[in-house]
C-alpha positions as CSV (number, residue, x, y, z in Angstrom):
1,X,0.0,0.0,0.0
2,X,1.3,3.6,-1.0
3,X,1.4,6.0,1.0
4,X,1.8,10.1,0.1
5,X,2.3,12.0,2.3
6,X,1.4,15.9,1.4
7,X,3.3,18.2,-0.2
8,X,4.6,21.7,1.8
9,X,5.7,24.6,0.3
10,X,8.9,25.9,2.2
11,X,8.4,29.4,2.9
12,X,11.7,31.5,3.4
13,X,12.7,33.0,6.3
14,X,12.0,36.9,5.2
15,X,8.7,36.0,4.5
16,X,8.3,34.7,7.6
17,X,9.6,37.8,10.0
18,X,7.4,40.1,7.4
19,X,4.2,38.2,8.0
20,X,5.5,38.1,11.5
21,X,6.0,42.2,12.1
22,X,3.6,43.7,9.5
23,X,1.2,44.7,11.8
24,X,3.4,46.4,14.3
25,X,5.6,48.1,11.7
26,X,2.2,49.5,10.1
27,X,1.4,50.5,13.9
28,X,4.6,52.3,14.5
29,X,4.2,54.1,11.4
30,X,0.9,55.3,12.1
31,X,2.1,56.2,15.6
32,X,5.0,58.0,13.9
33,X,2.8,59.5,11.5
34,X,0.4,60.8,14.7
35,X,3.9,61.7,16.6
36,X,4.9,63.7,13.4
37,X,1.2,65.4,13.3
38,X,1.2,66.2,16.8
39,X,4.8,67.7,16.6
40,X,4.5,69.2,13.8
41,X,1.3,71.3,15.5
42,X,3.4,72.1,18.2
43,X,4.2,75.6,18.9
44,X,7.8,77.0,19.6
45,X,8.0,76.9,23.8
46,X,9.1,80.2,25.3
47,X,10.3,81.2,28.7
48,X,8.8,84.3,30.6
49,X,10.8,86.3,33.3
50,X,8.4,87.7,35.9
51,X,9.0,89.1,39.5
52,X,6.8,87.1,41.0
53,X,4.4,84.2,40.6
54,X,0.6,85.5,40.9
55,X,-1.3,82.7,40.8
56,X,-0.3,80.5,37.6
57,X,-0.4,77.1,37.7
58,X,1.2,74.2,35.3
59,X,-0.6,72.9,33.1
60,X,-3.3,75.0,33.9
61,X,-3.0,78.6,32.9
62,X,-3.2,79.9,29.7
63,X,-2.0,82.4,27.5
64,X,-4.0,84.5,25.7
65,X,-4.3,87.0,23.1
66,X,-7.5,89.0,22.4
67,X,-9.2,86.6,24.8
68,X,-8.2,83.3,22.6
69,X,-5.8,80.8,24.2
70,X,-2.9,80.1,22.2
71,X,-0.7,78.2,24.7
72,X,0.2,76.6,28.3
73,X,2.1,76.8,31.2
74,X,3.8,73.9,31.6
75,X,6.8,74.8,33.9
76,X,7.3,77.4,37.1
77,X,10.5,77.3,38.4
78,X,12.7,79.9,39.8
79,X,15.4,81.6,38.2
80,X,18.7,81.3,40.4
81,X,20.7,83.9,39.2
82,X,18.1,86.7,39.2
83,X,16.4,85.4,41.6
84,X,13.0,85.5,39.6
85,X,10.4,83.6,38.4
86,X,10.9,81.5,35.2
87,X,7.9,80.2,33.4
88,X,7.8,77.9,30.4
89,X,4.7,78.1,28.2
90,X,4.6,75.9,24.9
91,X,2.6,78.3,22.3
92,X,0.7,77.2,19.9
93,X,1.5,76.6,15.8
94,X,-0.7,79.3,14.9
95,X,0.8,81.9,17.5
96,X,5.1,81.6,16.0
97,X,4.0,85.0,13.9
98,X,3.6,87.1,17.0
99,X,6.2,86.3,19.1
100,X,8.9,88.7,18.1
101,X,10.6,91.6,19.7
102,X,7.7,94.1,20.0
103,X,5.4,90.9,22.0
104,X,4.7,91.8,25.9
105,X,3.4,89.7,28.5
106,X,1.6,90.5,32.0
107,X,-0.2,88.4,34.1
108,X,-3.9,88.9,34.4
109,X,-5.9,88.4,38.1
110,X,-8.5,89.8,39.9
111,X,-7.8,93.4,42.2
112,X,-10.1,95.6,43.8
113,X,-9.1,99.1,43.5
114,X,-10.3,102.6,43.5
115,X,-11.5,102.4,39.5
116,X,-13.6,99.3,40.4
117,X,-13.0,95.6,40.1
118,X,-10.7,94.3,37.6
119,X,-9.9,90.4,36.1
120,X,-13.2,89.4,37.0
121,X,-12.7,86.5,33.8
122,X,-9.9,84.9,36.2
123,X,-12.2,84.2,38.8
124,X,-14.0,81.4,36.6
125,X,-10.9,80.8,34.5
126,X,-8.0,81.2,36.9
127,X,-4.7,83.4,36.3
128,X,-3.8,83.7,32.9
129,X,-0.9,85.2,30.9
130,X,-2.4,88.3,28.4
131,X,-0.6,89.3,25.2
132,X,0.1,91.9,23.3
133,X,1.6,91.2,19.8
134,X,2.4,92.7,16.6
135,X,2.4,91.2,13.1
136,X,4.9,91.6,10.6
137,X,7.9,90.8,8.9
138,X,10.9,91.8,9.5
139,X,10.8,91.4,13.6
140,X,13.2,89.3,15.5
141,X,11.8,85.8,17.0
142,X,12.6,86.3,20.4
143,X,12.1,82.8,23.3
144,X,13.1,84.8,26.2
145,X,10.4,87.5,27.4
146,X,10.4,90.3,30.3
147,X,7.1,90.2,32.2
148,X,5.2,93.3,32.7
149,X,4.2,94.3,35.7
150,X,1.6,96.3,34.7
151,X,-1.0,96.1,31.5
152,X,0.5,96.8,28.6
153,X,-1.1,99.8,26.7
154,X,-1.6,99.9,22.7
155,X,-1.5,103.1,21.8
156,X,-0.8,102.6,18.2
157,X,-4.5,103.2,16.9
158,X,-4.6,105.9,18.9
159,X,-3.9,109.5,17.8
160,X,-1.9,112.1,20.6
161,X,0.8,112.6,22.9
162,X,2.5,111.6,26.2
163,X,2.9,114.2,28.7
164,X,5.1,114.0,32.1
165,X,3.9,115.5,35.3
166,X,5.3,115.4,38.6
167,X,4.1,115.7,42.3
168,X,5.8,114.9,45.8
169,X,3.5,111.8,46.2
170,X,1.3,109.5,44.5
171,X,-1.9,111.7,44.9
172,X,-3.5,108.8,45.4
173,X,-4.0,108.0,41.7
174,X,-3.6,105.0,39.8
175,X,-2.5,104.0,36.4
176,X,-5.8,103.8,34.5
177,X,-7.0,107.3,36.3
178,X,-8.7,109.5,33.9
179,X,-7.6,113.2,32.5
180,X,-10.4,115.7,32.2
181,X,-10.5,119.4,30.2
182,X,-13.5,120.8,30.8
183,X,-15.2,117.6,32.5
184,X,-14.7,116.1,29.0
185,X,-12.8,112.3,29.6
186,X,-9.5,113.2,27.4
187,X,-6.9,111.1,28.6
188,X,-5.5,108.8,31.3
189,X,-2.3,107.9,33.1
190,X,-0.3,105.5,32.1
191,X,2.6,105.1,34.1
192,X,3.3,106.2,38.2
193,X,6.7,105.6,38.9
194,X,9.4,106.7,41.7
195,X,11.4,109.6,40.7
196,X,14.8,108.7,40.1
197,X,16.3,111.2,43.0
198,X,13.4,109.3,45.3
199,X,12.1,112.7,46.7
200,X,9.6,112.5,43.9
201,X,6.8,110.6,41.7
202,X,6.4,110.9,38.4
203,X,3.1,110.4,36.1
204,X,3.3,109.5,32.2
205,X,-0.2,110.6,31.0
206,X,-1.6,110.5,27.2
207,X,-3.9,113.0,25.9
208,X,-5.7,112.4,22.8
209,X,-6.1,114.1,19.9
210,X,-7.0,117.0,19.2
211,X,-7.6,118.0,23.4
212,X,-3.9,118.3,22.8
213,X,-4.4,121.9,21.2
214,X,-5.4,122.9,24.2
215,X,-2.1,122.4,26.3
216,X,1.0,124.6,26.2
217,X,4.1,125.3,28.5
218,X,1.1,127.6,30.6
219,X,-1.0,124.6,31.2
220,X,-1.7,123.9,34.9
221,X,-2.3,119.9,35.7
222,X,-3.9,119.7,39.4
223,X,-6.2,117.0,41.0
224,X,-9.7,117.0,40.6
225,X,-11.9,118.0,43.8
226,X,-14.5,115.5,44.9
227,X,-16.2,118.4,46.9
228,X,-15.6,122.2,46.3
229,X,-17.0,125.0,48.6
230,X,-16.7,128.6,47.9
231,X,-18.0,131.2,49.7
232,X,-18.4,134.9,47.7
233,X,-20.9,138.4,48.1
234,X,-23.9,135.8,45.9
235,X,-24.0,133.1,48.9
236,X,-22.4,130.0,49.4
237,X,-21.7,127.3,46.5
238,X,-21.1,123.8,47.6
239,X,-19.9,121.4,44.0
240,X,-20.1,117.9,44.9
241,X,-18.2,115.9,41.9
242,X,-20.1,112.7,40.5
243,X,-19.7,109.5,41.7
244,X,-17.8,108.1,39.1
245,X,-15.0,110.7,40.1
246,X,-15.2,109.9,43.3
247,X,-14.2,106.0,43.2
248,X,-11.5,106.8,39.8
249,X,-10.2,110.0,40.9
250,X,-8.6,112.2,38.2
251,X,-6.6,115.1,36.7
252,X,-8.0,117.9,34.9
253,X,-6.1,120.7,33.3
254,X,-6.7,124.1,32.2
255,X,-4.8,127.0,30.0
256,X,-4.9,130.5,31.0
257,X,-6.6,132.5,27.9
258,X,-5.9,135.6,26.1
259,X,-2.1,134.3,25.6
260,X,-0.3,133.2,22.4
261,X,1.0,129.7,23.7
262,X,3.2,127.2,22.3
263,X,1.8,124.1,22.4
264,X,3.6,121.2,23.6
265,X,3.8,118.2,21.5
266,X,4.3,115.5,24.2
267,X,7.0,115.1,26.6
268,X,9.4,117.9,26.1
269,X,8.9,119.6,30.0
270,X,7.6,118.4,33.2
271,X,4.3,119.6,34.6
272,X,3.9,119.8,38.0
273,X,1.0,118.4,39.9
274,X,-1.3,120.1,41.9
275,X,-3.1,119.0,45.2
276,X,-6.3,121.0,44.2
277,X,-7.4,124.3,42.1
278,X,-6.2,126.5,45.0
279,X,-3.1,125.2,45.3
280,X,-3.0,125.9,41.7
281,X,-4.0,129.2,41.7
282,X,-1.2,130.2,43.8
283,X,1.0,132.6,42.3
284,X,4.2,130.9,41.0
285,X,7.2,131.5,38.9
286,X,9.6,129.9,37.3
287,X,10.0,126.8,34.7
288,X,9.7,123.7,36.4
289,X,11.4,120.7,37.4
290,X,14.6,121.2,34.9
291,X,15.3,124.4,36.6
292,X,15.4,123.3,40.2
293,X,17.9,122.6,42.2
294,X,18.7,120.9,46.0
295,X,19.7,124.0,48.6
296,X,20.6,124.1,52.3
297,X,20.2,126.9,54.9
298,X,21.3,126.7,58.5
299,X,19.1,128.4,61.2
300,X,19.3,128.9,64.7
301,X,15.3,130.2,64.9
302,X,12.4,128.1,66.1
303,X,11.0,126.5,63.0
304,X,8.2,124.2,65.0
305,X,5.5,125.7,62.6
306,X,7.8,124.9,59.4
307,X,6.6,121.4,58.0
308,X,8.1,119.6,55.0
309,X,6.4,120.9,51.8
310,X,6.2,124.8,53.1
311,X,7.1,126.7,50.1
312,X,9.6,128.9,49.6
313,X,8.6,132.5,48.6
314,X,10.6,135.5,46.5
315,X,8.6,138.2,46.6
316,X,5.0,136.9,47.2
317,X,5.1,134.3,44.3
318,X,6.4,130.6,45.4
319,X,9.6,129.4,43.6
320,X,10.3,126.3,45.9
321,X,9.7,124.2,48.6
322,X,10.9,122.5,51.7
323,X,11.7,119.2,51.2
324,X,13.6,118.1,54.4
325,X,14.5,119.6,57.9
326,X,17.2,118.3,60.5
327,X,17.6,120.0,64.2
328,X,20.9,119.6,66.4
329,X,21.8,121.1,69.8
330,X,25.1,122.9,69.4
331,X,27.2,123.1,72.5
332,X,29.5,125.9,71.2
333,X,26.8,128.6,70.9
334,X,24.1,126.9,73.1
335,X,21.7,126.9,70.7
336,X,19.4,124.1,68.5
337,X,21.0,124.7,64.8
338,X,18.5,123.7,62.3
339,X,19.5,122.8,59.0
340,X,16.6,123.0,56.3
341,X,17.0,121.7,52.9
342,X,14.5,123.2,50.3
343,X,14.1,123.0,46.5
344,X,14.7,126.1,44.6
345,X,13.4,126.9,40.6
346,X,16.6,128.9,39.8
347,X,14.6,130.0,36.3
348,X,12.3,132.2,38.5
349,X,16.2,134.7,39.1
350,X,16.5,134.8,35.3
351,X,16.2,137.6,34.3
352,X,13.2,138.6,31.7
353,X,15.1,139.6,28.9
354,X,17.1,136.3,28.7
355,X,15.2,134.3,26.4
356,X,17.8,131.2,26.5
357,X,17.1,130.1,30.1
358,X,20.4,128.4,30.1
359,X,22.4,127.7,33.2
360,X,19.9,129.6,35.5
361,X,21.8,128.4,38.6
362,X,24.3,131.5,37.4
363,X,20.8,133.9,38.1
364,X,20.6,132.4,41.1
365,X,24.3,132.9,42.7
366,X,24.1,136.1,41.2
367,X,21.3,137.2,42.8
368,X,22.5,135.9,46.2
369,X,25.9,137.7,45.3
370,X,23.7,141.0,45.5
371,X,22.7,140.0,48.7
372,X,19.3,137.9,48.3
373,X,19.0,135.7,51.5
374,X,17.0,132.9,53.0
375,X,15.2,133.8,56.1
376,X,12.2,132.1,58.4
377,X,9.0,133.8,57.6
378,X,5.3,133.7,59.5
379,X,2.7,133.1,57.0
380,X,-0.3,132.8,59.6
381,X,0.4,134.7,62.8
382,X,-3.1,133.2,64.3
383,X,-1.6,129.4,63.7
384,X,2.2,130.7,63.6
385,X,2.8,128.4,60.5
386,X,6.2,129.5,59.0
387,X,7.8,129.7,55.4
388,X,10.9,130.5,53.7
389,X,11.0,133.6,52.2
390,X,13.8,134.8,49.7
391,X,14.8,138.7,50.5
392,X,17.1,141.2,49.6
393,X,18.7,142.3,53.0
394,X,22.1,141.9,52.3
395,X,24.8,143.8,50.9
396,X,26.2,143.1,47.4
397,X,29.2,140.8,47.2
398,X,29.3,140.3,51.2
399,X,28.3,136.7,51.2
400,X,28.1,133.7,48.5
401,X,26.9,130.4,48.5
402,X,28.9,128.1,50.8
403,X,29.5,124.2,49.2
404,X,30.5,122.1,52.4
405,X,30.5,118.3,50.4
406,X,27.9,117.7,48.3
407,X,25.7,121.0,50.1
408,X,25.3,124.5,48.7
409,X,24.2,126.5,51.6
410,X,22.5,130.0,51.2
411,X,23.2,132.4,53.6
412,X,20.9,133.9,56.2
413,X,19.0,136.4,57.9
414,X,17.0,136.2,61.2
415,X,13.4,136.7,61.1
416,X,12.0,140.0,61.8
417,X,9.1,137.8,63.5
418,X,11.2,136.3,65.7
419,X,12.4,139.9,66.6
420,X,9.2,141.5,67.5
421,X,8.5,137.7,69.3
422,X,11.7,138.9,71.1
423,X,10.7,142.2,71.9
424,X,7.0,141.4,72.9
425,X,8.8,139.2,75.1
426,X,10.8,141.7,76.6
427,X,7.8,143.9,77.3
428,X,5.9,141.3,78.8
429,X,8.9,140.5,81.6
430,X,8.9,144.1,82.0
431,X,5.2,144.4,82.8
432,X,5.7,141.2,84.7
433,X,7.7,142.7,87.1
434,X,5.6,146.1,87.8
435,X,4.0,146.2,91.3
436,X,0.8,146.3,89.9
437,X,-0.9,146.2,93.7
438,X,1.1,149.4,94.1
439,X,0.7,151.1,92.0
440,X,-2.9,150.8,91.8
441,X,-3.1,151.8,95.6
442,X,-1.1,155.1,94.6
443,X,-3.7,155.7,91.7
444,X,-6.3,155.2,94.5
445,X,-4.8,157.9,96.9
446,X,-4.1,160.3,94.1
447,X,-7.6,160.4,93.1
448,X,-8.7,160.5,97.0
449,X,-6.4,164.0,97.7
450,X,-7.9,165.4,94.3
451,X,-11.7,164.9,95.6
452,X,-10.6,166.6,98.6
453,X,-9.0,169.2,96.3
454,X,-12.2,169.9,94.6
455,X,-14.1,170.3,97.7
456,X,-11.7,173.2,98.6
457,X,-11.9,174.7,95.8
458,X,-15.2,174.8,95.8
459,X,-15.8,176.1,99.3
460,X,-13.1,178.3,98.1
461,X,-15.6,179.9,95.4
462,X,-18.6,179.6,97.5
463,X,-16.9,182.5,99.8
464,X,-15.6,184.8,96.6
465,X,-19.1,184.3,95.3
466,X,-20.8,185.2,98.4
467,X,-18.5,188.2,98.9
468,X,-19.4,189.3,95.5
469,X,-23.1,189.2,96.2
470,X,-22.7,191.6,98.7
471,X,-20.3,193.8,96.7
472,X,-22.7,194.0,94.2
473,X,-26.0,194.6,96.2
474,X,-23.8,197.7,98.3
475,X,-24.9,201.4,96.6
476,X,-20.8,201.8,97.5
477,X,-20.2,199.7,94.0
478,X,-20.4,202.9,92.2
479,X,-17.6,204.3,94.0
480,X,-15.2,201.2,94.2
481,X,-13.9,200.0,90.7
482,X,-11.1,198.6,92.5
483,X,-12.7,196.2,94.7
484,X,-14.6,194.6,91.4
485,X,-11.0,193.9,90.2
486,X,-9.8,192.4,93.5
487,X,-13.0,190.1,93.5
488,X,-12.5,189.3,89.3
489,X,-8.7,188.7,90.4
490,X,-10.1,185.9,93.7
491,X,-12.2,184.3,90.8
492,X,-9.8,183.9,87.8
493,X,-7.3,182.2,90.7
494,X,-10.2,179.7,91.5
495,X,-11.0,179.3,87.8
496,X,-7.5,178.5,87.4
497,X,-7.7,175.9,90.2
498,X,-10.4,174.4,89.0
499,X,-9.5,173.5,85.0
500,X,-6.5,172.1,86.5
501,X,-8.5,169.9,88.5
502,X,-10.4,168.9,85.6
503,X,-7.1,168.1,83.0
504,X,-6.6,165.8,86.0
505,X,-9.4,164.1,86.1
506,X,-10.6,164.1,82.7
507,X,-14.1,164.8,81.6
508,X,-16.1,161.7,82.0
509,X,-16.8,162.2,85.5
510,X,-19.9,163.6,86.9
511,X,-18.4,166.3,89.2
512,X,-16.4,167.2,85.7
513,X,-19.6,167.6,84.1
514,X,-21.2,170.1,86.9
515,X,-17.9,172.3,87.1
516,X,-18.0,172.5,83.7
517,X,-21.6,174.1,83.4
518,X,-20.8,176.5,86.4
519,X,-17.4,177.5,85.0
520,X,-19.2,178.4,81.7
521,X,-21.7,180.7,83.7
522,X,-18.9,182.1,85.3
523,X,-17.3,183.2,82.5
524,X,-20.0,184.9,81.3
525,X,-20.7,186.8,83.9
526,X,-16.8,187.3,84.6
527,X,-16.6,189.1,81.0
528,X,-19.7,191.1,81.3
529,X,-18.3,192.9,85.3
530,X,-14.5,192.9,83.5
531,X,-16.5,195.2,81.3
532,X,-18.2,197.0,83.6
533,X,-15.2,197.8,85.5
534,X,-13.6,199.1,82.5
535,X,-16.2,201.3,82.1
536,X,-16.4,202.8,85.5
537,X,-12.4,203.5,85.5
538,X,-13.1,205.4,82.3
539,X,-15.9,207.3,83.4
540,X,-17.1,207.0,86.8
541,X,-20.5,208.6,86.8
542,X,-21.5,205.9,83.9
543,X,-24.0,204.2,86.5
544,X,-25.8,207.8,86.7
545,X,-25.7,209.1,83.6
546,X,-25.3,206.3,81.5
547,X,-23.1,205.9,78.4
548,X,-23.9,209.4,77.4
């Protein structure tokens, strides 16, 4: 019996490993092919230098731009050179355009401040990274970004300029504050920074066209009022400012008419800041901050009423202010020396015909070279609040300014206050030391032995007026002329007697008042016997035959 057995085809080995390791090599290539994809969608990653961490999270917080996502944290880590915070965001594909030297980043969260509540989106959403981007050719692809610290602020689409201003504090604003002319919305600050000296702040504000017409090197920036209250000959006028102005705050500015101004085309000078309209309307002269310059003075005067910010005055208009005051007790002279340091505009010494306004701390020294000088003022003598005020007291070329270090010192007069606070003084010990008690009882006795004075007198008259009563009833008057004369002689002594009496007791008294009216009536009837007398001496038998 034949047996077959069945026929095998011999495969080779190749075919074998292929039918083996088709199916994963066609599943690596489409996992290559979906590692490609995924890669190839993959954005550039990025790395974002901030001062601090405010609330990002990996894997979590997005970046966006215009409110779209177009990437993710994925790393926070700190920085150990700068000692800052690093973050690592992977963009998206789509967002490689915009990230070139002119992108800025800030982080976005929720605050509560005086304009209201802002980065209400993050409370749903969380922190997120905001962006600001311009596209274009021809900018640099940058991986390495600066965080803001604040919101950026495109500007770009808007039309008008950047203006600086300057105040000793913040004023309480904020970036974001608005700018009013005229109650009209026109701008809003930009920037609040430190000065870089430190005794000042400094505000970057944008105006926008065309309000910018309307400012010039005369333009006054102060804070707006929330509540104003004059007083003038029509009543009282109380301005309450809207609400709105009340939680934002604000600047306003106005330029003084009737002038031919040169407008200011953004930041070419420094406007100062006001605290309110009044302080604005204070009379002022001088430039501004490029003209002023850091003096000292050294006083030995009481200056408890001078505070820090009093300004310094050159002939009623303010040029300065005081910026810092230091006491010490010197043993040499027994006295508290008080060194003041104030802040001078040296443009206000120029003199007008000068147009170039270079250099104006030569006006300055020159002016204290003539003999200007620094001296403690009283601007209030109910409060005794003190100034500085800048006078010509000296003589020319007796004194300059001192430099001791870095310090210019201006020299100084005393205070005529403090003089006639010296000699008030003086009077006052004086008057201290009177014997008051005394001297009252003397005025006492004097006024006692002049009442009994008066009573004399009087008595005095009674008898010459009684005697002339009789004289004048006696038929003998026709005879005796003389005796008229003696009696007219015995009165005029006690007239005499009696003014005196009154020059020394004045005439408010009521024994003044009754002399008075007797002494009148005397007189008259002293006049008419003085002629009568003169008359009989002429011609003796007048009485009988009469004038005739």
């Amino acid at each position: 019996m034949q047996i077959h057995e069945p026929k095998t085809s011999r495969k080779s080995k190749l075919s074998l490993l292929t039918s083996i390791w088709i199916v994963p090599v066609i599943a690596l290539l489409i996992s290559l092919w979906f590692a490609y994809q995924y890669f190839s969608q993959l954005g550039p990653e990025i790395k974002i230098l901030f001062k601090q961490n405010s609330g990002l999270q990996a894997n979590q917080s997005y970046v966006k731009y215009r409110d779209v996502p177009i990437g993710v944290v994925k790393e926070i880590s700190l920085d150990k050179e700068s000692d800052r915070v690093v973050v690592t965001v992977r963009m998206n594909k789509e967002a490689e355009p915009f990230l070139n030297d002119k992108t800025k980043f800030w982080i976005v969260k929720p605050e509560v401040g005086s304009g209201g509540i802002t980065g209400l989106d993050t409370l749903i959403s969380g922190t997120y990274i905001s962006m600001y981007a311009e596209k274009g050719d021809g900018h640099k692809v940058k991986k390495v970004y600066e965080g803001l610290d604040k919101p950026y602020i495109d500007r770009n689409n808007d039309t008008g300029y950047r203006y600086h201003l300057s105040a000793p504090d913040s004023r309480n604003l904020h970036i974001g504050s608005p700018v009013y002319y005229r109650k009209i919305r026109v701008g809003e600050i930009e920037d609040i920074r430190l000065a870089d000296d430190g005794m000042k702040v400094d505000f970057d504000v944008f105006i926008k066209h065309p309000y910018t017409e309307y400012i010039s090197k005369e333009t006054k920036f102060w804070l707006m009022s929330n509540i104003s209250f004059t007083f003038n000959h029509s009543g009282f006028n109380l301005d309450l400012a809207p609400v709105s102005h009340i939680l934002n705050g604000g600047i306003t500015f106005d330029t003084p008419p009737l002038i031919v101004h040169e407008k200011e085309q953004g930041i070419s000078c420094t406007f100062y800041l006001y605290k309110d309209k009044l302080a604005m309307q204070k009379k002022r002269i001088g430039l501004g901050k490029a003209h002023q310059h850091h003096y000292f003075m050294l006083v030995d005067e009481p200056i408890a009423k001078l505070d820090v910010g009093a300004p310094v005055e050159f002939f009623g208009f303010q040029v300065g202010s005081v910026v810092a005051m230091h006491s010490d007790f010197d043993n040499s002279v027994k006295k508290i020396i008080s060194t003041i340091e104030v802040l001078i505009d040296t443009s206000a010494f120029a003199d007008r015909n000068d147009k170039t306004r270079q250099d104006t701390k030569r006006f300055f020294e020159n002016a204290v070279s003539q003999g200007l000088r620094a001296k403690i003022s009283q601007s209030d003598p109910i409060t005794g609040s003190q100034y500085v005020e800048l006078v010509y007291e000296g003589k020319a070329g007796q004194r300059q300014i001192e430099k001791s270090g870095n310090k210019e010192i201006i020299p100084t007069v005393r205070s005529n206050d403090a003089d006639i606070a010296q000699k008030l003084s003086q009077i006052l010990d004086k008057v201290n030391q009177l014997d008051v008690e005394g001297l009252l009882a003397s005025v006492k006795k004097a006024v006692d032995d002049n009442s009994r004075q008066s009573v004399k007198i009087l008595r005095e008259f009674a008898v010459v007026a009684k005697n002339f009563k009789k004289i004048s009833a006696d038929p003998a008057l026709k005879s005796t002329p003389k005796k008229i004369a003696a009696i007219l002689g015995e009165m005029q002594k006690a007239l005499d007697g009696i003014n005196g009496l009154l020059q020394a007791n004045g005439n408010k008294s009521a024994l003044s008042r009754e002399i008075t009216i007797t002494l009148r009536e005397l007189t008259k009837a002293s006049q008419s016997i003085e002629r009568l007398t003169n008359k009989l001496e002429k011609k003796p038998n007048a009485l009988i035959f009469g004038d005739k």
